[in-house]
C-alpha positions in Angstrom: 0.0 0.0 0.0 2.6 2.4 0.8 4.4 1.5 -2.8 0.8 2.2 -4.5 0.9 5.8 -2.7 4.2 7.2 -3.5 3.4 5.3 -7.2 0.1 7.6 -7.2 2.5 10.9 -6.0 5.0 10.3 -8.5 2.5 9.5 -11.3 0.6 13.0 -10.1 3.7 14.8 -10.7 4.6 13.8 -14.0 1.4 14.6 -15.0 1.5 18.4 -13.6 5.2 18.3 -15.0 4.4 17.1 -18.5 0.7 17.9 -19.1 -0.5 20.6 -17.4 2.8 23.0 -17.1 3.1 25.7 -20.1 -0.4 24.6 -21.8 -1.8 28.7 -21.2 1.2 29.5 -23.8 0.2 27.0 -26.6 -2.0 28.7 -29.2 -4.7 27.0 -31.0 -3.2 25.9 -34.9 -4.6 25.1 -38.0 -6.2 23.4 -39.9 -7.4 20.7 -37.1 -7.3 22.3 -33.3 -9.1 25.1 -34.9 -12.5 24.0 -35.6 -13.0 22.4 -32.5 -12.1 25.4 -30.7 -14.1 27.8 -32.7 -17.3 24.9 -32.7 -17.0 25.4 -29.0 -16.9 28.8 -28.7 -19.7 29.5 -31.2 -21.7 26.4 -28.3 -21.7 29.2 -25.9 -22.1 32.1 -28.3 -25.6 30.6 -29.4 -26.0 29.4 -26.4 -27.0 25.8 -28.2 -25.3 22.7 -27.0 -26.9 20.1 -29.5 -26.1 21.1 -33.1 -22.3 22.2 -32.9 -21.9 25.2 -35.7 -19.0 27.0 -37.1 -18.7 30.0 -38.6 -22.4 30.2 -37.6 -23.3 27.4 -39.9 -24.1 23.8 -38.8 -21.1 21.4 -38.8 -21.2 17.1 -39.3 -17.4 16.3 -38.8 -17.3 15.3 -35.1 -19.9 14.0 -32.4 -20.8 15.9 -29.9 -18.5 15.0 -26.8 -15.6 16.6 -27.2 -17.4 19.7 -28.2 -18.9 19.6 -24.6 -16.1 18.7 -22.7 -14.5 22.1 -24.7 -17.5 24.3 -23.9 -17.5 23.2 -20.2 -13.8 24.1 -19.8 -14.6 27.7 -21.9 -17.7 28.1 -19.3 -15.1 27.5 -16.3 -11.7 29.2 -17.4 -13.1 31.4 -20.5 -12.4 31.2 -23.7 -8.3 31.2 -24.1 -5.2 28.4 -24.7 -5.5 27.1 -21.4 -9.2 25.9 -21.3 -9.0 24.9 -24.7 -6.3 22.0 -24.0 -7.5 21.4 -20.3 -10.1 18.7 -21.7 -7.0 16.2 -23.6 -5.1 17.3 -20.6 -7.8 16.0 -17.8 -8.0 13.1 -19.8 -4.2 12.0 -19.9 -4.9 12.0 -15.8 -8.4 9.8 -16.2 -6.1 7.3 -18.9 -2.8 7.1 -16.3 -5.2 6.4 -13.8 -7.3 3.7 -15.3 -4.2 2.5 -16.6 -3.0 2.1 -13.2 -5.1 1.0 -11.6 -6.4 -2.1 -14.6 -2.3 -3.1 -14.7 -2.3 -3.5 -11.2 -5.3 -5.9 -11.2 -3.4 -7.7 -14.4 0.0 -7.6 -13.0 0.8 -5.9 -10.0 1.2 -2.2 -9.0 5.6 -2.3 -10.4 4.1 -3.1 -13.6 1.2 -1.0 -13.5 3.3 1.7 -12.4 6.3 1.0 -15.3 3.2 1.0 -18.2 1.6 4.4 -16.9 5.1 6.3 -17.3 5.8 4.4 -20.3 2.3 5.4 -21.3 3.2 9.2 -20.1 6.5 9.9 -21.5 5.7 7.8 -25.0 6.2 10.5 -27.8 2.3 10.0 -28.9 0.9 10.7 -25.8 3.2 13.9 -25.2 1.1 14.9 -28.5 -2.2 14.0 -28.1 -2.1 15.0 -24.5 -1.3 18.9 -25.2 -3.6 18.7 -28.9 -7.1 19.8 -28.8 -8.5 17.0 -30.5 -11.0 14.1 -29.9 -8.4 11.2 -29.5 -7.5 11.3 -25.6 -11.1 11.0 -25.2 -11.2 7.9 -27.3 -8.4 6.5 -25.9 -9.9 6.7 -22.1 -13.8 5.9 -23.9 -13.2 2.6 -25.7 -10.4 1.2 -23.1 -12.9 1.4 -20.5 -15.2 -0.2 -22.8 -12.5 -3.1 -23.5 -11.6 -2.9 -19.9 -15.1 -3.6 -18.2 -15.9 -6.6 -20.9 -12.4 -8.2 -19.5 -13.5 -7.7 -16.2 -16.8 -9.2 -17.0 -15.5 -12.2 -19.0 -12.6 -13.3 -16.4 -14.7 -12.5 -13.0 -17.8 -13.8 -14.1 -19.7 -10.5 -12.9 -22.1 -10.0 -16.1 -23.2 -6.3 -15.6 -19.2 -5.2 -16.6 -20.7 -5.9 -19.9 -23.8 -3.2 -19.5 -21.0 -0.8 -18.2 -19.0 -1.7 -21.3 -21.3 -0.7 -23.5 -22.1 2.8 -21.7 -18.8 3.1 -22.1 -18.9 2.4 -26.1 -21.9 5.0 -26.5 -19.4 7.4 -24.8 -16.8 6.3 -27.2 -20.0 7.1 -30.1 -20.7 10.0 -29.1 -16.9 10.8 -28.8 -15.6 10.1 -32.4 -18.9 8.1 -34.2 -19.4 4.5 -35.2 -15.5 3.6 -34.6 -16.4 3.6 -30.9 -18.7 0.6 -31.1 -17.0 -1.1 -34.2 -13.7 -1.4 -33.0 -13.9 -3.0 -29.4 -16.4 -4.9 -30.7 -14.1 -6.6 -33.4 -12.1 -6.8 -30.9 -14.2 -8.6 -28.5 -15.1 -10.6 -31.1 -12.0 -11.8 -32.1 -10.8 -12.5 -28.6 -13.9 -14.8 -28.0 -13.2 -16.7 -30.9 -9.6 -17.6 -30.0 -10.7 -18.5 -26.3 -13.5 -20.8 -28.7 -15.7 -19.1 -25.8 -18.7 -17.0 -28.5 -21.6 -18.4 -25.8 -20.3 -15.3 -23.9 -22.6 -13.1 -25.8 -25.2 -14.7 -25.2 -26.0 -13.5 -21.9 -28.7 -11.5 -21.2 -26.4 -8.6 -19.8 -25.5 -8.1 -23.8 -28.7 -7.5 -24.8 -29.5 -4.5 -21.7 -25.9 -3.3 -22.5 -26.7 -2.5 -26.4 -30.4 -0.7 -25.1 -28.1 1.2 -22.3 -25.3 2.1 -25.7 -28.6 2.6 -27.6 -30.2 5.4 -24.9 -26.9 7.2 -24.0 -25.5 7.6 -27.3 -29.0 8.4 -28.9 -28.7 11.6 -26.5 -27.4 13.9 -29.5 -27.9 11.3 -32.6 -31.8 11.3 -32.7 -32.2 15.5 -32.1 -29.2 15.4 -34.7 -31.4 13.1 -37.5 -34.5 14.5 -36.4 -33.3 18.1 -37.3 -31.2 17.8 -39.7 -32.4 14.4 -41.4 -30.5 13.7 -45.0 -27.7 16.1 -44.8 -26.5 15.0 -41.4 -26.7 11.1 -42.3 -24.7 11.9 -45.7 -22.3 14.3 -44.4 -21.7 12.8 -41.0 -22.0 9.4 -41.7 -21.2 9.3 -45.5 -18.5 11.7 -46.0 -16.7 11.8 -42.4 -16.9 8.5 -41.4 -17.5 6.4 -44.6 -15.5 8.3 -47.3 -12.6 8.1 -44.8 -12.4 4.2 -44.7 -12.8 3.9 -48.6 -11.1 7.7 -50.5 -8.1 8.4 -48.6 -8.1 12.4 -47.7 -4.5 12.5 -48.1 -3.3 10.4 -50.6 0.7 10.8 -50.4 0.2 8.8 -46.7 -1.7 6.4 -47.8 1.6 3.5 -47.8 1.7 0.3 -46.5 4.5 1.3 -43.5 2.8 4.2 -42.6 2.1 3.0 -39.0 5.0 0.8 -38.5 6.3 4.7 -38.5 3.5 5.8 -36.6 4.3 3.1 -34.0 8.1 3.5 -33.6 7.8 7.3 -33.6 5.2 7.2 -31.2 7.0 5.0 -28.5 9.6 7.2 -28.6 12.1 7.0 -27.1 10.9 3.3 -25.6 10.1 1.8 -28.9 14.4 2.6 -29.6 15.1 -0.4 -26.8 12.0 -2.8 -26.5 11.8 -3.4 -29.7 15.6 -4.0 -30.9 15.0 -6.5 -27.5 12.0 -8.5 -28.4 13.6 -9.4 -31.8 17.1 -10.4 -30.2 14.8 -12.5 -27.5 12.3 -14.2 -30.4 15.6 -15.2 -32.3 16.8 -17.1 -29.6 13.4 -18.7 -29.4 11.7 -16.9 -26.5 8.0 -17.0 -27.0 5.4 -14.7 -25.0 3.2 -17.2 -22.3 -0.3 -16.8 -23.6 -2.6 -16.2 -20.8 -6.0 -15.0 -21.5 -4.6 -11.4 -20.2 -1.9 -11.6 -23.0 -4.4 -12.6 -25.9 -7.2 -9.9 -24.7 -3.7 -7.4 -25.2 -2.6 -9.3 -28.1 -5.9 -8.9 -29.7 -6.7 -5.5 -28.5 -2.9 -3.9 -30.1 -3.0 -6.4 -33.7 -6.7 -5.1 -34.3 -6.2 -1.6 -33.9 -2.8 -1.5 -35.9 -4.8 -4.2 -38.9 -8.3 -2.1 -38.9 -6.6 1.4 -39.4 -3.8 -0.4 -42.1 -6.7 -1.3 -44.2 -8.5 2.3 -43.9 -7.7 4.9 -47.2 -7.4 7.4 -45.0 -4.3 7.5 -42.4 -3.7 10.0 -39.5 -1.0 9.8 -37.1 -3.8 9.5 -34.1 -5.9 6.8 -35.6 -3.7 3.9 -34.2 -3.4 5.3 -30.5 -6.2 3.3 -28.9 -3.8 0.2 -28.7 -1.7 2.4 -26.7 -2.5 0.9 -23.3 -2.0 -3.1 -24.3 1.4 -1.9 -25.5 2.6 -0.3 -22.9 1.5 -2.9 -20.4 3.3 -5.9 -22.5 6.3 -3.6 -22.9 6.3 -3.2 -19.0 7.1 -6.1 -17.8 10.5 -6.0 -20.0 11.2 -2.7 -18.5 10.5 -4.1 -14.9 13.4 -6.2 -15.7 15.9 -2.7 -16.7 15.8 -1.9 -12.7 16.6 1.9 -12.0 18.1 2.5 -15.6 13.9 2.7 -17.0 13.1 5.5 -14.6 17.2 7.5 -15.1 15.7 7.4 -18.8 12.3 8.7 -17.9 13.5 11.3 -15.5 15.4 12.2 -18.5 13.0 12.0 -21.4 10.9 14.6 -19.0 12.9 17.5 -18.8 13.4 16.9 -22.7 10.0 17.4 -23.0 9.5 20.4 -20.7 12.5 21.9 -23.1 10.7 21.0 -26.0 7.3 22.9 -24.9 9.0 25.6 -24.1 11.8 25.9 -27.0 10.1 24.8 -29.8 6.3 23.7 -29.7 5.1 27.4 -28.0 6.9 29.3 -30.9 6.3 26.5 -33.9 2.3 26.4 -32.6 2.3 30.6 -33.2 3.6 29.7 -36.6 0.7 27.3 -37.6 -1.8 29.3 -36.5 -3.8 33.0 -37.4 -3.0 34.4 -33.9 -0.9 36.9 -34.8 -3.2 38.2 -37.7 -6.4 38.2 -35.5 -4.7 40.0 -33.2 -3.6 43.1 -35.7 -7.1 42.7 -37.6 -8.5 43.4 -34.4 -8.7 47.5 -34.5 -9.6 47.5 -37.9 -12.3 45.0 -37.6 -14.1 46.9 -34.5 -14.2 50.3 -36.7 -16.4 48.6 -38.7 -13.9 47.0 -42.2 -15.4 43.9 -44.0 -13.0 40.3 -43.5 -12.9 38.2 -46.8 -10.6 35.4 -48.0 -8.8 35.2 -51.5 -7.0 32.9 -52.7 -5.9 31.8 -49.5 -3.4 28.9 -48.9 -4.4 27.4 -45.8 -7.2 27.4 -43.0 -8.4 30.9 -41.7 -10.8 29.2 -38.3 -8.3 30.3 -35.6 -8.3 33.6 -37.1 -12.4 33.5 -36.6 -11.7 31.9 -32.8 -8.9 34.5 -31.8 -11.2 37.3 -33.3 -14.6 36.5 -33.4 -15.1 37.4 -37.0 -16.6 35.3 -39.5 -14.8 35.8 -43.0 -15.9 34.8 -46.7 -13.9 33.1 -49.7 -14.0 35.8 -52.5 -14.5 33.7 -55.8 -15.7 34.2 -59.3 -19.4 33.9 -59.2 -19.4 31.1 -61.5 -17.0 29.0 -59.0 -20.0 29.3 -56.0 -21.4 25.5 -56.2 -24.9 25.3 -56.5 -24.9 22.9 -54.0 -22.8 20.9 -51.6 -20.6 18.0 -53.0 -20.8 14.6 -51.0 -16.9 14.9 -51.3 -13.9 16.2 -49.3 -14.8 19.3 -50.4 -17.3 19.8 -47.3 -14.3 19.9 -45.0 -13.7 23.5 -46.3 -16.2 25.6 -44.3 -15.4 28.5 -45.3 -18.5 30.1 -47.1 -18.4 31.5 -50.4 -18.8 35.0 -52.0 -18.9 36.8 -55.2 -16.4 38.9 -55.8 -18.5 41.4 -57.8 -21.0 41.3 -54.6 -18.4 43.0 -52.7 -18.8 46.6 -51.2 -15.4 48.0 -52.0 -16.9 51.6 -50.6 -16.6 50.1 -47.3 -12.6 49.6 -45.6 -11.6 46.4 -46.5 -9.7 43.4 -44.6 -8.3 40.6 -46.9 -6.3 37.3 -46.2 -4.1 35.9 -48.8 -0.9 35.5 -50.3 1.6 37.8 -52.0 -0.2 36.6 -55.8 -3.6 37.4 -54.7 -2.8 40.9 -53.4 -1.5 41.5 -56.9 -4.4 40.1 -58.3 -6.6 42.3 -56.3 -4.8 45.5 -56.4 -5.6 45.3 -60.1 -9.7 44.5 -59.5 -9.2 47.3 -56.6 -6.8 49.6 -57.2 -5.4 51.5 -54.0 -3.0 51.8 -51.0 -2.8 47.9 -49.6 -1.3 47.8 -46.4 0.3 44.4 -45.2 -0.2 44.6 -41.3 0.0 41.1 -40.3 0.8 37.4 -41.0 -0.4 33.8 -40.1 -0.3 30.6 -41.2 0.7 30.6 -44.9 -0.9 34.0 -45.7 -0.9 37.7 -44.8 -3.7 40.0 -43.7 -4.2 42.9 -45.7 -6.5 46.1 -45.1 -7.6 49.0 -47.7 -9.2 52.1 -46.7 -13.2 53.0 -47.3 -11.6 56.1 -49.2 -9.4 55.0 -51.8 -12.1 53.0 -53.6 -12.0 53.9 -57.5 -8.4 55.2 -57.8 
């Protein structure tokens, strides 16, 4: 017991250390951190919790979840950098603790303790812990689904199995259908190589899918029954099944794409654990298979095979098997003595220097900060904010500002209507350029080519007075319209 406290005090401190120290000073980027910032922040601006908007227009990429753990962190801190990470940040603390505390039932509190730093000072985490996105959340979500179906199937205490799938709708309502599909494969899978399928049988199964059926239709029926077609094409067809089938980024879409993904994201623990498990399964060694090993086995292989075989790849998609790695590489670095936690003491204070000396300064880079903050005079004396040409994404600028711009185009380049394509993921909405009232003092992001291209549609004194992420910010006075 006295182990498991000072395990709990040193596990609370790298957390404060790594997670929560500097987080105030890291602005929101684009093209990703963005739009679940600004969807947030337009949540309490509407003052509508159930159909998440941005740029005051309704938005199908993401579930709701996230979106609400966002807006209750603006409601408590306000709207800045801080409360804007604090959700991925108060979930890194929920996963080292469920980590903890599910290793120590597997395998003692020294391994449980070795695979929540492992888990806490592994490259990925680093990442997703600091990154406003939905992954942390998805991480904690569908290992507690995994988690409580273990506990159920090995203890014999059925209603882990309703829990399990309380758990999934969480998962759901977190990130969509991937919450239920995967530990369900998963499950599956496992079942079949204990030869033990009877198991879903029981009558627990069947309360547990009406329980996942109630708590994740919470936000999916209002969200049908509002929005009916265009939510089940866009939502469902677009962001969840154009992304297993078209791949969104083509260049990453290579067969050792995660085997990167995984040896990058272990860092710097993937360097020694895996070099030793080869040299040890070349002298024969074998891992014993208990069940605990297959449900990890299963857990890890199915995440890394499922996201393979998906067109589109992202760096995040593989990190739910990040717990059943860092539990089977634990008990090798059990063996390592005081060198494991010399290199983890280490690999900390790298980090701190690396939040400090390079993401806080590269995260002002990727992001419109610095341009929302100069458009800001000229925007409260009353000049119009449009788009041309532009390179990149413009929703921080919108978040840091609280103006909504438009993408000047050629009339004849506004769609009629919305494309079932990737082309919904730009949400920026469209004007004509011949609409535009050039009496009026004008604001303009884009590049160097479009200001030349606009100084000869509008001819007059363009003043650079700020830049962002891959553009500048441009303003024109009310005045010098016609000369």
């Amino acid at each position: 017991m006295v182990d498991e406290k000072k395990h709990l005090w040193v596990l609370g401190a790298v957390w404060l250390l790594l997670y929560l120290l500097g987080n105030n000073l890291l602005t929101v980027t684009e093209p990703v951190e963005c739009n679940y910032a600004e969807t947030a922040r337009e949540m309490l601006i509407y003052n509508d919790y159930f159909f998440p908007r941005i740029l005051g227009n309704f938005w199908f990429d993401k579930p709701i979840l996230y979106y609400w753990e966002l807006a209750a962190s603006f409601s408590i801190f306000g709207v800045n950098n801080f409360a804007a990470r604090f959700p991925s940040v108060l979930m890194v603390a929920a996963a080292m603790a469920i980590l903890y505390w599910w290793g120590r039932k597997l395998y003692g509190s020294r391994v449980a303790f070795v695979a929540a730093i492992l888990f806490a000072t592994s490259l990925e985490t680093w990442y997703v812990g600091h990154a406003i996105i939905t992954d942390m959340t998805l991480l904690v979500t569908i290992s507690l689904t995994l988690i409580f179906f273990y506990k159920g199937y090995t203890e014999k205490r059925n209603i882990n199995f309703c829990y399990a799938f309380a758990a999934a709708a969480l998962a759901v309502l977190d990130k969509g259908p991937i919450g239920l599909c995967l530990p369900g494969l998963i499950i599956v899978l496992f079942l079949l190589w204990q030869k033990d399928l009877r198991v879903l049988l029981a009558k627990e199964i069947l309360f547990g899918f009406l329980l996942f059926l109630a708590v994740a239709g919470i936000w999916y029926v209002p969200m049908f029954l509002h929005h009916g077609r265009d939510f089940v094409d866009v939502f469902l067809g677009v962001h969840n099944v154009m992304r297993v089938t078209v791949s969104e980024h083509p260049r990453d879409n290579v067969w050792y794409y995660y085997i990167g993904v995984f040896l990058a994201g272990f860092f710097p623990w993937s360097l020694v654990a895996v070099p030793a498990a080869i040299k040890k399964w070349r002298k024969g060694w074998r891992l014993e298979l208990t069940t605990s090993t297959k449900f990890l086995l299963v857990w890890a292989v199915t995440v890394f095979v499922v996201f393979q075989c998906f067109a589109t790849k992202y760096v995040t998609y593989t990190f739910p098997y990040m717990f059943p790695v860092v539990l089977l590489m634990a008990r090798y670095f059990c063996q390592t003595g005081k060198k494991f936690f010399y290199g983890a003491a280490v690999m900390s204070l790298v980090y701190v220097c690396l939040l400090f000396g390079v993401a806080v300064p590269k995260m002002e880079l990727h992001s419109s900060y610095p341009m929302a903050m100069a458009a800001r005079p000229y925007l409260e004396q009353g000049a119009e904010l449009y788009c041309y040409q532009r390179r990149g994404s413009v929703i921080s600028f919108s978040y840091y500002s609280g103006a909504y711009p438009h993408d000047l185009v050629e009339k004849e380049d506004i769609p009629e209507e919305r494309s079932l394509d990737w082309s919904v993921t730009d949400i920026v909405p469209k004007q004509d350029l011949d609409s535009v009232n050039t009496g009026k003092p004008l604001l303009v992001i884009t590049t160097k080519e479009g200001i030349e291209k606009l100084q000869e549609r509008w001819p007059g004194n363009w003043q650079q007075i700020g830049e962002g992420y891959k553009q500048q910010l441009y303003y024109r006075e009310a005045e010098e319209r016609g000369l």
